[in-house]
C-alpha positions as CSV (number, residue, x, y, z in Angstrom):
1,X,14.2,14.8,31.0
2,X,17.1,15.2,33.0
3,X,20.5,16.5,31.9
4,X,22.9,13.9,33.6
5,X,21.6,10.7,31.6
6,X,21.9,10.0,28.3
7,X,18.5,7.8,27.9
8,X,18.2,7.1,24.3
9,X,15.4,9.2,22.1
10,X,13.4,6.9,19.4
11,X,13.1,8.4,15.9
12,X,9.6,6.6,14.9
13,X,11.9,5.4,12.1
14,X,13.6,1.4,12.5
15,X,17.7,1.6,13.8
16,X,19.8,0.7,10.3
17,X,17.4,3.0,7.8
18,X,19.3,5.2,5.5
19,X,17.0,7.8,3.8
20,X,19.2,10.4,1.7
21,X,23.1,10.3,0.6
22,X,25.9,7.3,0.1
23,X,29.5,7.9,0.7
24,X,32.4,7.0,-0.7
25,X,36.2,6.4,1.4
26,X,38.0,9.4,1.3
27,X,41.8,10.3,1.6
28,X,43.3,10.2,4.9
29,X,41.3,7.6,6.6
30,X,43.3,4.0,6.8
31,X,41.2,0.9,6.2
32,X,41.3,-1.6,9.1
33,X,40.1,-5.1,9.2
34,X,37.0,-6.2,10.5
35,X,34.9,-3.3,12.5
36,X,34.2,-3.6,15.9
37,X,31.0,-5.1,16.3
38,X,32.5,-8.2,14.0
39,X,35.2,-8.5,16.1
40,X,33.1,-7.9,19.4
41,X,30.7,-11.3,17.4
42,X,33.5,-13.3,16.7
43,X,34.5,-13.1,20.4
44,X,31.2,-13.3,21.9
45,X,30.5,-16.6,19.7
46,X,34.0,-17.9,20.5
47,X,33.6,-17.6,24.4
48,X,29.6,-18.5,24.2
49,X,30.3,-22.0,22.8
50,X,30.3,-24.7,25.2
51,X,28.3,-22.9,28.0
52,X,26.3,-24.7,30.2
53,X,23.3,-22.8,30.0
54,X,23.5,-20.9,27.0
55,X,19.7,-19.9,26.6
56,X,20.6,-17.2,29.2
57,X,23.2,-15.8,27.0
58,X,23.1,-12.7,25.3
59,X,25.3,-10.4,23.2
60,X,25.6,-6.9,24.3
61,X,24.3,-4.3,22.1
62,X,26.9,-1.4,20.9
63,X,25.5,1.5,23.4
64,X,25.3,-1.6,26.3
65,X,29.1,-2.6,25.4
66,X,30.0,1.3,26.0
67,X,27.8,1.3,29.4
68,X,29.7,-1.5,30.6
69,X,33.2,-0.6,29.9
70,X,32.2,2.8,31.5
71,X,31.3,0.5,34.6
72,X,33.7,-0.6,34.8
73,X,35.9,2.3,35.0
74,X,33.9,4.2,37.1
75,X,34.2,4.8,41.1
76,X,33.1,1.2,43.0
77,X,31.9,0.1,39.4
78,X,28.5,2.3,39.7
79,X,26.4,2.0,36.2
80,X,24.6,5.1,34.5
81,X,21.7,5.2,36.3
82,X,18.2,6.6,35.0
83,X,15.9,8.1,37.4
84,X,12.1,9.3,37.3
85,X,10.9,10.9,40.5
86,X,7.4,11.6,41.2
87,X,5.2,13.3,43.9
88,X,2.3,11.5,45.6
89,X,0.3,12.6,48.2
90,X,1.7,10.8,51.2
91,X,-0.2,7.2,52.3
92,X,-1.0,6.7,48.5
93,X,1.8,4.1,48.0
94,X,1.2,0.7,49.5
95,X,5.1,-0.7,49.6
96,X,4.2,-4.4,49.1
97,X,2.0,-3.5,46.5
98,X,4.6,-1.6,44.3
99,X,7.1,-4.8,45.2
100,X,4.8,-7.6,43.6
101,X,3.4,-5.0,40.4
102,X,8.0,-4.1,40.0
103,X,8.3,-8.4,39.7
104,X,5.7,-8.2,37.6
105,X,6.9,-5.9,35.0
106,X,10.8,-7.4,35.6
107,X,9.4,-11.0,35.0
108,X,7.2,-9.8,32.0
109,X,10.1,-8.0,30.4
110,X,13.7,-9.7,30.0
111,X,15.8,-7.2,29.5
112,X,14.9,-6.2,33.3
113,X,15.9,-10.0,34.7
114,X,19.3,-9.3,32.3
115,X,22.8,-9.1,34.6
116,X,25.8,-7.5,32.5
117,X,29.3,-10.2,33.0
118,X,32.5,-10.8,31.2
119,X,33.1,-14.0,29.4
120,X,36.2,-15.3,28.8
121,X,37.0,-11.4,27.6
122,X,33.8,-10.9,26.0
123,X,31.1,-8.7,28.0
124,X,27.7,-10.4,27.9
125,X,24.6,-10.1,29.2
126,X,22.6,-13.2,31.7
127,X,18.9,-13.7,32.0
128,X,18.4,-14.3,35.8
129,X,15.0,-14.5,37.8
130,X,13.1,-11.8,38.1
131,X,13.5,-9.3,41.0
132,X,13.4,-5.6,41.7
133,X,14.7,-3.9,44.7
134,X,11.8,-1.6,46.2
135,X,12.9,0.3,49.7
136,X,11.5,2.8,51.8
137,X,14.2,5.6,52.6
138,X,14.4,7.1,55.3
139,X,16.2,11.0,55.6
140,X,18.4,12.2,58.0
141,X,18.2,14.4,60.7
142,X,17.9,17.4,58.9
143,X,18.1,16.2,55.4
144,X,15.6,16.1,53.0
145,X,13.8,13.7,50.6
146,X,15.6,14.9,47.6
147,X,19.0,14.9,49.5
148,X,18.0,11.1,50.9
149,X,17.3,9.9,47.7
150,X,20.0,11.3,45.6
151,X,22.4,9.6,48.2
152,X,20.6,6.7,47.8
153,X,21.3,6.7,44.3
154,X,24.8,7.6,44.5
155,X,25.4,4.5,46.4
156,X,23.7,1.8,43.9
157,X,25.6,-1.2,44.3
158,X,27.2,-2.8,41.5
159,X,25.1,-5.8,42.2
160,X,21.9,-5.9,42.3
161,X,18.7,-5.5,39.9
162,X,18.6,-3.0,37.6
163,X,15.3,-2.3,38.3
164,X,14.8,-0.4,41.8
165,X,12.9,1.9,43.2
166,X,13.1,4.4,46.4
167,X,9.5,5.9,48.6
168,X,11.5,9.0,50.4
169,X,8.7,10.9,52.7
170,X,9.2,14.6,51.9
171,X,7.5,16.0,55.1
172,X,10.3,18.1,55.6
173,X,10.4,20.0,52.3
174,X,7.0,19.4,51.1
175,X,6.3,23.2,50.5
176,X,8.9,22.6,47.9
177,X,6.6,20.2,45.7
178,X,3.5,22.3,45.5
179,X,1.3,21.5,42.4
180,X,0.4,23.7,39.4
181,X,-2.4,25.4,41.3
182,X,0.4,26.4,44.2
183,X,-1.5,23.7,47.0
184,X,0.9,21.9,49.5
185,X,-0.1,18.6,51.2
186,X,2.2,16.3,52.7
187,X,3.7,14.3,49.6
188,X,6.0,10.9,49.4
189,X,8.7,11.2,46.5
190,X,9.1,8.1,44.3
191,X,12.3,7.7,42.7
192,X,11.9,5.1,39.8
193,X,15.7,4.0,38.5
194,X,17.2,1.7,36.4
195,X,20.7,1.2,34.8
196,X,20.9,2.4,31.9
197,X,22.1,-0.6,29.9
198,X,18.6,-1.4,29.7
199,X,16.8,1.1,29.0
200,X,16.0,3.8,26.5
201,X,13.0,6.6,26.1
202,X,10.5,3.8,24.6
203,X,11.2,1.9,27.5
204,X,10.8,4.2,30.5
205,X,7.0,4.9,29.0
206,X,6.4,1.3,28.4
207,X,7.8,0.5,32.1
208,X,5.7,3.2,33.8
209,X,2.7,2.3,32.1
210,X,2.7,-1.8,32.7
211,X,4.0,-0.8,36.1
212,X,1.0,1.2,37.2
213,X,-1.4,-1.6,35.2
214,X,0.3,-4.2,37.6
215,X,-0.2,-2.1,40.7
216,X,-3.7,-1.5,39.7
217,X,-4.6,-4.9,39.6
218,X,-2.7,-6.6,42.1
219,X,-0.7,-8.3,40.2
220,X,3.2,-9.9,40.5
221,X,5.8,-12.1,39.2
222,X,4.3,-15.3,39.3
223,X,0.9,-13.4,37.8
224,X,3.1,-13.5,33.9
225,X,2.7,-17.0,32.0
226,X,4.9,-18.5,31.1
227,X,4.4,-18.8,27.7
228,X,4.3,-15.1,27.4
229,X,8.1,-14.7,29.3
230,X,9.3,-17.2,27.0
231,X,7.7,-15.5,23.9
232,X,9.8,-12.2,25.5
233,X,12.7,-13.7,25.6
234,X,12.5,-15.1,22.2
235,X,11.6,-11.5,21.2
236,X,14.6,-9.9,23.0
237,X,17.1,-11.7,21.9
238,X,15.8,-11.5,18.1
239,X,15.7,-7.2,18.6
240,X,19.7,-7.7,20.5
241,X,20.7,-9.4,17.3
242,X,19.2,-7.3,14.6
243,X,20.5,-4.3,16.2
244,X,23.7,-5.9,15.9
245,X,23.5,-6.5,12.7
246,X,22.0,-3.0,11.7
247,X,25.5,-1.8,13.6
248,X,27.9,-3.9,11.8
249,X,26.1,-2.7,8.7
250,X,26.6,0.6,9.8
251,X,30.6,0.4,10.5
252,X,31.5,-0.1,6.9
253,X,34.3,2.0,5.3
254,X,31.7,4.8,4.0
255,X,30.7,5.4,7.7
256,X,34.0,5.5,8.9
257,X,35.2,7.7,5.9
258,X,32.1,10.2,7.2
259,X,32.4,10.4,10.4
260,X,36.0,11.0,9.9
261,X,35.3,14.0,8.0
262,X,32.9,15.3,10.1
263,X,35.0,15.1,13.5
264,X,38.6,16.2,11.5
265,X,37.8,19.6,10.9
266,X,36.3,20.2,14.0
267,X,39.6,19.8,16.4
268,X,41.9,20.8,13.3
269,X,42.2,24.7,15.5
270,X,43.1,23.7,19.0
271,X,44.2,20.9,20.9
272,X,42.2,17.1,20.4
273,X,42.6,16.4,23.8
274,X,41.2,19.0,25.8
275,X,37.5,19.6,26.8
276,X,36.0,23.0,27.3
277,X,36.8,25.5,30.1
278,X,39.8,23.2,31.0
279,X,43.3,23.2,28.7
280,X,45.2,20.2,28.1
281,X,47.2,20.2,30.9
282,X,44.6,20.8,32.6
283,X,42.8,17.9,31.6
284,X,45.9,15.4,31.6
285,X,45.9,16.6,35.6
286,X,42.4,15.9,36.1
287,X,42.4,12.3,33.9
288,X,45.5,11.2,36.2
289,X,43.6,12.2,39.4
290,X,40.5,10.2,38.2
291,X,42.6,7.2,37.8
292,X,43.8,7.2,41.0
293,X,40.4,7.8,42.4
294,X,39.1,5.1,40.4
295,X,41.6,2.9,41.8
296,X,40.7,3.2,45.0
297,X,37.5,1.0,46.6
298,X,35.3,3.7,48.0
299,X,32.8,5.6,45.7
300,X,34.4,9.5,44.3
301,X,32.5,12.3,46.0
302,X,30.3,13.8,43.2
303,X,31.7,17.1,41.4
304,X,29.8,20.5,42.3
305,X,26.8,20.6,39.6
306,X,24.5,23.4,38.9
307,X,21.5,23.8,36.9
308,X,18.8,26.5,35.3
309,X,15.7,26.0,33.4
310,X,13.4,27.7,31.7
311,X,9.7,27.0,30.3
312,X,9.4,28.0,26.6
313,X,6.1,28.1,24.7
314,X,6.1,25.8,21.6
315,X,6.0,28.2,18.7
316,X,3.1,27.1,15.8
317,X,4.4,24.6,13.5
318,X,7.0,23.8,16.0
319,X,7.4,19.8,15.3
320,X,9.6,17.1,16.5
321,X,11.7,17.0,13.0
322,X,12.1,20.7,13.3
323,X,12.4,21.6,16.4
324,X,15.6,19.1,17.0
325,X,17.2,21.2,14.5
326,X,16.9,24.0,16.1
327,X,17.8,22.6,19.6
328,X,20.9,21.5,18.3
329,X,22.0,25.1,16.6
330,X,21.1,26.9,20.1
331,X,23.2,24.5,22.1
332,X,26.0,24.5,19.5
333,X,25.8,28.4,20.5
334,X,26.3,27.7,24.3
335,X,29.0,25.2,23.8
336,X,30.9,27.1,21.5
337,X,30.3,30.4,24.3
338,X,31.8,27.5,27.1
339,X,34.9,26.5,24.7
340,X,36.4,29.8,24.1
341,X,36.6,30.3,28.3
342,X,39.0,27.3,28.2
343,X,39.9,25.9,24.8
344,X,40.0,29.0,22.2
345,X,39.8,27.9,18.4
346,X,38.3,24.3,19.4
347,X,35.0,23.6,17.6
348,X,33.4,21.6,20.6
349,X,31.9,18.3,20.2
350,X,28.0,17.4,21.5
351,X,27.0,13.8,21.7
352,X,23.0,13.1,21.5
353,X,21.1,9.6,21.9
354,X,19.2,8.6,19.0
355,X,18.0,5.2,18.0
356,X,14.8,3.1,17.5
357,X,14.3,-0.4,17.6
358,X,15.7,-2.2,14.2
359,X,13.4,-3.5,11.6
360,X,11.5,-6.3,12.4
361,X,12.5,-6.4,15.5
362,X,9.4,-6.6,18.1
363,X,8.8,-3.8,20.5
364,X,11.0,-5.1,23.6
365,X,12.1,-3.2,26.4
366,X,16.2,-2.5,26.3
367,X,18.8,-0.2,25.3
368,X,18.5,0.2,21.1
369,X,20.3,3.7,20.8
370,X,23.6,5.3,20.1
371,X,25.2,8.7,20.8
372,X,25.7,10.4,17.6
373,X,28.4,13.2,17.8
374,X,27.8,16.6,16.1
375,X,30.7,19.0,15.8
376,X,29.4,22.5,17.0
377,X,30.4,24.3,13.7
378,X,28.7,28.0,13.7
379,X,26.5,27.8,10.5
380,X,23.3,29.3,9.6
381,X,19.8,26.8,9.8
382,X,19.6,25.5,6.6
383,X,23.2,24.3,6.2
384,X,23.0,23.2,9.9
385,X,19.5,21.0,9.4
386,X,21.0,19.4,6.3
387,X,23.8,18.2,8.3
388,X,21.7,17.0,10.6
389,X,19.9,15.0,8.1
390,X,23.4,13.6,6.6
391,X,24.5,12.7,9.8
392,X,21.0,10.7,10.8
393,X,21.9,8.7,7.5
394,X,25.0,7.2,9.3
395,X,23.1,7.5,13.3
396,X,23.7,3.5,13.4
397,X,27.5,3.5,13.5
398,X,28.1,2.5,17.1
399,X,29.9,5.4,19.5
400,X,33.3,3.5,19.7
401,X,33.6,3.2,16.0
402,X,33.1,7.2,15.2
403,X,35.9,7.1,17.8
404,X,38.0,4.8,15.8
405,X,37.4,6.7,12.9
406,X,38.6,9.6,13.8
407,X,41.8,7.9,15.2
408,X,42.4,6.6,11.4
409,X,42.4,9.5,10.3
410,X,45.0,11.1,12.7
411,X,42.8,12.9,15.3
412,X,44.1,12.4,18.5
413,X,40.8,12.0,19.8
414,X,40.1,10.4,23.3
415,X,35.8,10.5,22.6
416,X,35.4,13.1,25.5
417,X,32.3,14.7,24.7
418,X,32.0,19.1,25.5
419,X,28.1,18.3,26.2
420,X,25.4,16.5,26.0
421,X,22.0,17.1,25.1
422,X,18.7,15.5,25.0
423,X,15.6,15.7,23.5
424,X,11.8,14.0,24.8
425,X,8.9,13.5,23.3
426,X,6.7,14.0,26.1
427,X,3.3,12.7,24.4
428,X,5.0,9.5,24.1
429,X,4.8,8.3,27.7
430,X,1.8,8.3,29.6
431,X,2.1,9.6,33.8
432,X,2.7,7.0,35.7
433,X,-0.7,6.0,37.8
434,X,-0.9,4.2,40.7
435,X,-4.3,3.3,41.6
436,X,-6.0,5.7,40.0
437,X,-3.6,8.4,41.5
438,X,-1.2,9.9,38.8
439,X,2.0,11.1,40.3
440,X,3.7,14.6,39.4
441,X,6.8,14.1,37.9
442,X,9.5,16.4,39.7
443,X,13.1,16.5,39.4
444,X,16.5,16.4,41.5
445,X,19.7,18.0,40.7
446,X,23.1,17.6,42.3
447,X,23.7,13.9,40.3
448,X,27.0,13.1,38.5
449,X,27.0,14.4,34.7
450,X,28.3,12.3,31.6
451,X,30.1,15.6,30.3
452,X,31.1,19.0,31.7
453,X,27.0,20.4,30.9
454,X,24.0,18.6,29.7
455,X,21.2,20.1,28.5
456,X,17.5,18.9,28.0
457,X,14.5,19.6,26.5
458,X,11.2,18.0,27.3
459,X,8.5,18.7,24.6
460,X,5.1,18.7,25.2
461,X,2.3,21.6,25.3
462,X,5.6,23.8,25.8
463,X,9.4,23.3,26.5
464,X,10.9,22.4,29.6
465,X,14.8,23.8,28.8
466,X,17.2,22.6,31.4
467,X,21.5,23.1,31.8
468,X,23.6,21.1,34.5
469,X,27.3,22.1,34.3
470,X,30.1,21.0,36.2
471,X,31.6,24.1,38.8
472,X,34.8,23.2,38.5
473,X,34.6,23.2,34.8
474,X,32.9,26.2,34.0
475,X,32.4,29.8,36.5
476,X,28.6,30.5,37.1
477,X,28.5,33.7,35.5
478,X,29.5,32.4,31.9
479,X,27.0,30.0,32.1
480,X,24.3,31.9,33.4
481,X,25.0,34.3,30.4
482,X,24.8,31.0,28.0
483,X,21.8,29.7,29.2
484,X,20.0,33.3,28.4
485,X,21.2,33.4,25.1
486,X,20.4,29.6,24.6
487,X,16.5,30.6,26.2
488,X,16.2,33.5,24.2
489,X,17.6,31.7,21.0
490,X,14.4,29.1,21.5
491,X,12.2,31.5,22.1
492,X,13.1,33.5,19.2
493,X,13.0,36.6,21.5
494,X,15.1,37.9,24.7
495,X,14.2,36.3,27.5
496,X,15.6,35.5,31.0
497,X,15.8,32.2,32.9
498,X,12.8,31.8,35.1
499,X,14.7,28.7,37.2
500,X,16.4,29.6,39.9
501,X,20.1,28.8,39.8
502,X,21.5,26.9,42.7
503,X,23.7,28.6,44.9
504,X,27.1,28.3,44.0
505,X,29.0,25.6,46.7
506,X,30.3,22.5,47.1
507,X,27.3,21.1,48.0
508,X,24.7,18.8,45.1
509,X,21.9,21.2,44.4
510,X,18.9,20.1,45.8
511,X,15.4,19.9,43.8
512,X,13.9,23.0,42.2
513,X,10.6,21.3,43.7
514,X,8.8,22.3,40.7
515,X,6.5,20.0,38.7
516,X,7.5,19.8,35.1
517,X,4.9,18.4,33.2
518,X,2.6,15.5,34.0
519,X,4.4,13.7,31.8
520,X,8.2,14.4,32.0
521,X,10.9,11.9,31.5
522,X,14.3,12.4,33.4
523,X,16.4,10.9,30.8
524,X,19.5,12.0,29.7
């Protein structure tokens, strides 16, 4: 799991299912007319009629339409970008191979072969032919494989698939990616990446797994019938449209009057519009120099990142529905421990993907999730859990309607998260195997965040606890302090970090070289 993407988690339950309270529109929230996926429809169908081709036309999803608008905002129009990286021993990888199993799994699966456009005002999404971009990389004079490839990455084109994938030789630093035993070999790193308007937690272990089948048995694009594409394209654009309407159900008045009154309190003691360890004018400085960087053609250097983490053992009767719970209360700890540096009396805000494909939807590869915000109120763990549970009741209401909400009701809110946080199921994606040769998944820090710190759990036969932060946001020290009192909150004991921190520069930090878990998912 890494902390700077916001891959989406799958609750095992179908997007749109309410399971405990209704609510009723409160005071203080103005009705508006129409929400914003019914407006988003009525534009999509108005610009879609006519088309030329229009069986390679698709709506965007909420979570894509927010991916896309932050596109197109960013630096050189750079997308989110999910990456897995994994160790093999070097020579294992044949590169033509890997290219013909990638067109396989982007010409079996069509939200891989999907391109994101604007029409007539309208984002959308075209089906194109299937490709993948697989490159060797070579480092620099003195650079090494994790250095290479996170530049790589920093420089994905706009255009392009969204599938692509990076063999960086790590001969240079391979001490740095010793196995679990402590044995060094020379090792290739492979950086699997896709944008993230595609993709979600179910589908990085479905695409790992039908991408190592495919390399296994020599197979590529023209290998898929095509009776079976067209069945997946029937199938994805059925899943895009019940999501849709799971969301639309989702933005009624009751949301909005919810979410309303679950933000509003939280930014009622300090100022709406600053983030933590930054004031206001702080943050209106740093907003106006974005714009201008934004404006100009060449990519933004990346901000100075650090990280930490930590392995945790998973404590007995430790489960996925209560351990989230208690995730969330130790990080509303460290972001409320970050806020008061910068933003005294400001109850901080966390975002956190959740999702799941709709009902009756079939089991497609693409982006089915949505950021659900949880104001970082200091409460004990029952009142916290139920909460939690009221607030999974309205998980469907898209991003930019929460947003919306609070706006109706007279928070000045911009929808600038204080932190994000993930959570992964690690027995729910298999290692991905090439040939009978399962890579060790490893990660690579020093990548642009989504909010001033991230953190990220993996679960699996323990917890893999990471933090990326933003230097300029936040001084080391404060949140080395946080990150002990977050460990030693999970732990249920004091206990000290025993990552490494990078050292404090301008520099990205480079890898920690350490396996995670021989089934880890970097997603955000």
């Amino acid at each position: 799991m890494d902390p700077s993407t916001t891959a989406g988690i799958s609750t095992g339950q179908p997007a749109g299912t309410g399971v405990r309270t209704r609510f009723t529109t409160g005071a203080g929230v103005r009705r508006v007319t129409g929400n914003i996926t019914e407006q988003y429809l009525a534009r999509y169908e108005k610009a879609a009629a006519g088309v030329s081709d229009p069986a390679a036309l698709l709506p965007v999803t909420g979570a894509q339409r927010r991916f896309l608008l932050a596109r197109r905002l960013a630096p050189g129009g750079r997308p989110d970008v999910v990456p897995l990286f994994f160790a093999f021993p070097r020579g294992t990888i044949d590169l033509e191979r890997l290219r013909a199993a990638a067109g396989y799994v982007t010409a079996a699966h069509p939200a891989l072969r999907t391109r994101p456009d604007v029409l007539r005002g309208a984002p959308v999404q075209r089906l194109g032919a299937p490709e993948a971009q697989v490159n060797r990389v070579t480092p620099r004079p003195g650079e090494s494989a994790a250095a290479a490839l996170r530049r790589t990455l920093l420089a994905w084109s706009a255009e392009g698939p969204p599938l692509r994938l990076f063999l960086a030789d790590a001969h240079a630093d391979a001490g740095a990616y010793a196995d679990a035993d402590g044995a060094t070999g020379p090792v290739e790193i492979l950086a699997l990446a896709l944008d993230h308007a595609v993709c979600d937690e179910q589908s990085l272990g479905r695409i790992s797994a039908d991408l190592g089948e495919a390399y296994g048995h020599g197979l590529g694009p023209g290998d898929v019938p095509q009776d079976r594409a067209a069945v997946e394209v029937a199938g994805y654009r059925e899943a895009v449209r019940l999501q849709l309407d799971a969301e639309q159900r989702a933005s009624g008045p009751d949301a909005l009057a919810y979410w309303a009154r679950r933000i509003a309190p939280a930014l009622a003691g300090g100022d709406a519009s600053a983030g933590p360890g930054q004031p206001a004018t702080q943050q209106t400085q740093q907003a106006q120099q974005s714009q201008q960087s934004q404006q100009a053609s060449a990519p933004a250097a990346p901000r100075p990142t650090g990280s930490l983490q930590a392995r945790l053992p998973v404590r007995d009767g430790d489960g996925r529905a209560t351990a989230f719970p208690v995730l969330l209360g130790a990080c509303g700890s460290v972001a409320r421990a970050l806020a008061e540096a910068g933003a005294p009396g400001r109850t901080p805000l966390l975002g956190y993907p959740w999702g799941g494909r709709p009902a009756a939807a079939p089991p497609v590869l693409g982006c089915f999730l949505n950021t659900v915000v949880h104001p970082a109120f200091a409460c004990g763990p029952d009142d916290l859990t139920t909460t939690w549970w009221d607030d999974l009741d309205h998980a469907d209401t898209p991003f930019d309607e929460v947003v919306r909400a609070a706006r109706t009701a007279t928070v000045p809110w911009t929808g600038q998260l204080d932190g994000l946080l993930t959570f992964e199921d690690l027995h729910r994606r298999p290692p991905l195997e090439l040939d009978g040769v399962a890579g060790r998944e490893v990660h690579i820090d020093g990548r642009p965040l989504q909010a001033p710190f991230a953190v990220s759990v993996s679960y699996g036969t323990d917890l893999l606890v990471r933090l990326a932060w933003d230097r300029d946001a936040f001084p080391d020290g404060l949140v080395h302090d946080a990150f002990a009192a977050l460990t030693a909150e999970l732990s249920g004991e004091p206990t000290e970090s025993s990552g490494e921190p990078t050292e404090p520069s301008g520099r990205p930090a480079e890898s920690s070289g350490q396996p995670r878990t021989p089934s880890a998912t970097p997603v955000a």
